[in-house]
C-alpha positions as CSV (number, residue, x, y, z in Angstrom):
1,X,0.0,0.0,0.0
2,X,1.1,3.1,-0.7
3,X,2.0,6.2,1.4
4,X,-1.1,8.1,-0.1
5,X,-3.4,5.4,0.6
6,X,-2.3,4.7,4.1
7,X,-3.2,8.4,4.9
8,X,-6.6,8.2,3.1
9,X,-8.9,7.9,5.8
10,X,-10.9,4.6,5.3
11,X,-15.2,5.2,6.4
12,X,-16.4,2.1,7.9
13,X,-20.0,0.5,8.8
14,X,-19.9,-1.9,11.6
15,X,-23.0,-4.9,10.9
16,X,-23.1,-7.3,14.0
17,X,-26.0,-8.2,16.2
18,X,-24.0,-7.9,19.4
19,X,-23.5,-4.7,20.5
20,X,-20.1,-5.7,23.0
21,X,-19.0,-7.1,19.7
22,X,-19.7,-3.3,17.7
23,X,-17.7,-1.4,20.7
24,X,-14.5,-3.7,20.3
25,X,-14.9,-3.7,16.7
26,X,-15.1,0.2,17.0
27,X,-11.9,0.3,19.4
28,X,-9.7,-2.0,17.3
29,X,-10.4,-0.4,13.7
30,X,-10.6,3.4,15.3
31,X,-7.3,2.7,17.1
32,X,-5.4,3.2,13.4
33,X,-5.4,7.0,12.5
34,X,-6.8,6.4,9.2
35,X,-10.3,4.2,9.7
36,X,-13.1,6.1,11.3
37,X,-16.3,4.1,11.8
38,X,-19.3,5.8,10.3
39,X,-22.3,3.8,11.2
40,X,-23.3,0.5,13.0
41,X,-26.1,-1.8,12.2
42,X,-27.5,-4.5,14.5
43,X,-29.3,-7.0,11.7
44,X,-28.7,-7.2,7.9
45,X,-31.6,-5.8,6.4
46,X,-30.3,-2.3,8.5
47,X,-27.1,-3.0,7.8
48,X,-28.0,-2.6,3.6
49,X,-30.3,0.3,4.4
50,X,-27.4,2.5,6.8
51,X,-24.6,1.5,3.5
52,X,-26.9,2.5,0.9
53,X,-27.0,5.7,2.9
54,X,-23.9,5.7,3.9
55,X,-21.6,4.8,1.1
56,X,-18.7,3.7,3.2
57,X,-15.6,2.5,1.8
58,X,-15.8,-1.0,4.1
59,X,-18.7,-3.1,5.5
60,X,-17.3,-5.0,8.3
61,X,-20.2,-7.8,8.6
62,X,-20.8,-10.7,10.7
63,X,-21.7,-13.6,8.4
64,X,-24.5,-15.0,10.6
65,X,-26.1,-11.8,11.2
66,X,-29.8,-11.8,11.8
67,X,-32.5,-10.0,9.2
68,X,-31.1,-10.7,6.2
69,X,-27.7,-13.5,6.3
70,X,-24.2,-12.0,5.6
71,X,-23.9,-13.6,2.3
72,X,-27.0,-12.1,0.8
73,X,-26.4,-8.6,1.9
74,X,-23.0,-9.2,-0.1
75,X,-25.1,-9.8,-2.9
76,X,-27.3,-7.4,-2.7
77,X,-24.8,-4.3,-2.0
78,X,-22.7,-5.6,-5.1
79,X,-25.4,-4.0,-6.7
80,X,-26.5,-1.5,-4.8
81,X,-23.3,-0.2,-3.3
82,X,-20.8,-1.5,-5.8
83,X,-18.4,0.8,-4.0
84,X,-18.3,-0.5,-1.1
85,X,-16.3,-3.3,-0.3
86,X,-17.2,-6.3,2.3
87,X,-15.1,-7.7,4.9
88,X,-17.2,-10.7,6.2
89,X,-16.6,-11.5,9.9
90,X,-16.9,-16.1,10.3
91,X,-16.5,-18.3,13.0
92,X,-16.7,-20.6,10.0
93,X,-13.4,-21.9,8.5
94,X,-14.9,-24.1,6.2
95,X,-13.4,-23.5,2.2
96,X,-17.8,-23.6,1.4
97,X,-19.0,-20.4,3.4
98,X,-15.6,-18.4,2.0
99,X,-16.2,-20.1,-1.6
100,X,-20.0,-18.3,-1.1
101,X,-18.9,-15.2,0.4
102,X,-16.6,-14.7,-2.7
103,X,-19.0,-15.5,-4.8
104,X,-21.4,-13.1,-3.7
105,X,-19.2,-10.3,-4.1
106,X,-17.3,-10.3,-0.4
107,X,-13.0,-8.4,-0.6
108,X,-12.4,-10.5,2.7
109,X,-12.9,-13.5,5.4
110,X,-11.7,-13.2,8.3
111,X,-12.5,-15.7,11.0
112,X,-13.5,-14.6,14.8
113,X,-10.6,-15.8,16.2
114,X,-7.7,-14.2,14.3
115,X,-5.9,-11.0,15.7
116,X,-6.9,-7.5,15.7
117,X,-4.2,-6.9,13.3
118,X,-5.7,-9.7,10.6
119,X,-8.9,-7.3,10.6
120,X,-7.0,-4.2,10.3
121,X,-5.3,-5.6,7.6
122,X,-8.5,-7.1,5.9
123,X,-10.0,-3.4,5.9
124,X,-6.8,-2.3,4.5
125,X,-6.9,-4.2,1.4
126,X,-10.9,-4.1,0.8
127,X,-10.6,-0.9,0.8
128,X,-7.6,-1.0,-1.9
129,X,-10.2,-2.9,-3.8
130,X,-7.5,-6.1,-3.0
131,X,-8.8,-9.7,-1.5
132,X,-7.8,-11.1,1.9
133,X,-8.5,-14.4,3.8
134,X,-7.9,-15.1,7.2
135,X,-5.0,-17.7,8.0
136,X,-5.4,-20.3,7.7
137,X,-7.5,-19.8,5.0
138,X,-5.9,-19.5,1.1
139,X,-6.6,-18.0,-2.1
140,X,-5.4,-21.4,-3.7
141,X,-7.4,-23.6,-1.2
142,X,-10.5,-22.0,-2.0
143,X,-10.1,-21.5,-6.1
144,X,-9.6,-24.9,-6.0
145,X,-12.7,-26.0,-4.0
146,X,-14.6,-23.0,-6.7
147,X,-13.3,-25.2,-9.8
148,X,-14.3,-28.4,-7.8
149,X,-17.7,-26.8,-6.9
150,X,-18.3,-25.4,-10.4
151,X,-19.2,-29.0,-11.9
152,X,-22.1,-29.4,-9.0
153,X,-24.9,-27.7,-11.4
154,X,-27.3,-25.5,-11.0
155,X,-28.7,-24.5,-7.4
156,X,-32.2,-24.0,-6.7
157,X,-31.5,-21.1,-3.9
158,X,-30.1,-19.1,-7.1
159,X,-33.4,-18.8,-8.3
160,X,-34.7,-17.1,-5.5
161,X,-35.1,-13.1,-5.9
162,X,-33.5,-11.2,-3.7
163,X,-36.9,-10.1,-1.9
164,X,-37.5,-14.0,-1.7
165,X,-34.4,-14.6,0.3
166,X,-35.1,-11.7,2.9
167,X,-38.5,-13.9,3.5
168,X,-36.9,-16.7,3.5
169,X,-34.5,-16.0,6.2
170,X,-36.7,-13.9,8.2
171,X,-39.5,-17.2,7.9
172,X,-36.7,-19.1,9.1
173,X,-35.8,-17.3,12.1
174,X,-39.6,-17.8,13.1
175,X,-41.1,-14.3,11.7
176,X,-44.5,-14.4,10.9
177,X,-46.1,-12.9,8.0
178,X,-47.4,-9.9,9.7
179,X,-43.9,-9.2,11.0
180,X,-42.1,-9.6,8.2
181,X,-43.8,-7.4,6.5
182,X,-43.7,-4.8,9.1
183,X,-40.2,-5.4,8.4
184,X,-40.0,-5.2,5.0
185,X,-42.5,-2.5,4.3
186,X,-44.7,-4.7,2.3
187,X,-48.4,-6.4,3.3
188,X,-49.0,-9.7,4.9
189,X,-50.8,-10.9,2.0
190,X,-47.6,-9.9,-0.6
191,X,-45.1,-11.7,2.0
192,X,-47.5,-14.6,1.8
193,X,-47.2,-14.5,-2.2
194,X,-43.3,-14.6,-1.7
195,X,-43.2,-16.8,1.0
196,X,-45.5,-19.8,-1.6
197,X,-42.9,-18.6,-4.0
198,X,-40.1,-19.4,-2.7
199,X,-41.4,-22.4,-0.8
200,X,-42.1,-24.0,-4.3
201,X,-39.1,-23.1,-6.3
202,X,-37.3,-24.5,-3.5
203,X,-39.3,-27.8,-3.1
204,X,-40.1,-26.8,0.6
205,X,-43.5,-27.6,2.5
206,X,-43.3,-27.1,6.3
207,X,-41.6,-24.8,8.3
208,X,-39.7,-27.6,10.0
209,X,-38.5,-28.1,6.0
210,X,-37.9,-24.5,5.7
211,X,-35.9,-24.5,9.0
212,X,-33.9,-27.5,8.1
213,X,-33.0,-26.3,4.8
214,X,-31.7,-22.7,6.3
215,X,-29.5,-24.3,8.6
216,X,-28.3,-27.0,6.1
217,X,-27.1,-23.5,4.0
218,X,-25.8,-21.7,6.6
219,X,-28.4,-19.2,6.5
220,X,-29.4,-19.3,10.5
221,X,-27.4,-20.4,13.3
222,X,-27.8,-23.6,15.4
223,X,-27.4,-21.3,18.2
């Protein structure tokens, strides 16, 4: 990096459902001279709606975030905020989730457990519009599991819209229709529409299927 881009101040919008977890985020990145946290979001669908506003330069974002998952905020900023570049925060090591997040548009991985440095660095680079995983994680690990992956066909989640997926996930975490479309500004009887939708492109037809298949993707946490 060079010495005009480490004294480019870097704007940053914190996305993670704990706030303990937001304060030391805040304290770690605003500890460097040149990052300066410009927002903080508590579940995904606020977290697209504070960086459409926004515009940062970085999205630090918890991949199991509630609202709207990590992945598919990626995908839908890539579009909305193409600017901005995601740094997804993963307990999960596995070469799949980091394969996704790529895929869905995400500049770095970087797993809970690495150093505050790692993360420092990770912003760093995003915002130099460069890629970084976490140790142990590797570019060639993980372009190898993509060209292994890219043979497995087509995926029926793909086919899902993007206003499908936010009622998917918000079904999944036990929303009702009323309250999901409270939360998405839409009526009952339109998130009912989406939610038949996308329970038959994906082959679904109980909740406990619905549930089953959200953790199976990563989508909701066991926890």
């Amino acid at each position: 990096m060079s010495e005009s881009d480490e004294s480019k101040e870097i704007t940053i919008v914190l996305a993670d459902d704990h706030q303990v977890v937001r304060q030391g985020l805040r304290a770690i990145l605003e500890g460097e001279h040149n990052l300066r946290v410009v927002g903080e979001a508590g579940n995904g669908l606020k977290a697209t709606r504070l960086v459409e506003r926004l515009r940062p330069d970085v999205l630090v974002l918890d991949l199991m975030i509630p609202g709207l998952s990590g992945l598919e905020v990626t995908r839908q900023l890539a579009k909305r905020s193409p600017k901005t570049r995601v740094v997804i925060l993963s307990m999960h090591s596995d070469k799949s989730y980091v394969l996704e997040a790529l895929r869905n548009g995400a500049a770095g991985y970087v797993l809970k457990d690495s150093s505050a440095d790692e993360l420092i660095k990770a912003v760093q680079e995003a915002a130099a519009n460069r890629r970084y995983l976490s140790p142990p994680l590797s570019d060639s690990a993980v372009d190898a599991y993509a060209q292994q992956g890219s043979a497995t066909g087509t995926d029926s989640y793909d086919s899902l819209s993007s206003r499908e997926r936010e009622v998917f996930q918000l079904a999944a975490e036990g929303h009702t229709n009323k309250e999901i479309g409270k939360m998405l500004f839409i009526s009952p009887r339109t998130v009912e529409i989406h939610r038949a939708n996308m329970m038959a492109k994906l082959g679904l037809r109980t909740q406990t299927d619905l549930i089953r298949y959200a953790l199976k993707r990563g989508i909701i946490s066991r926890d």
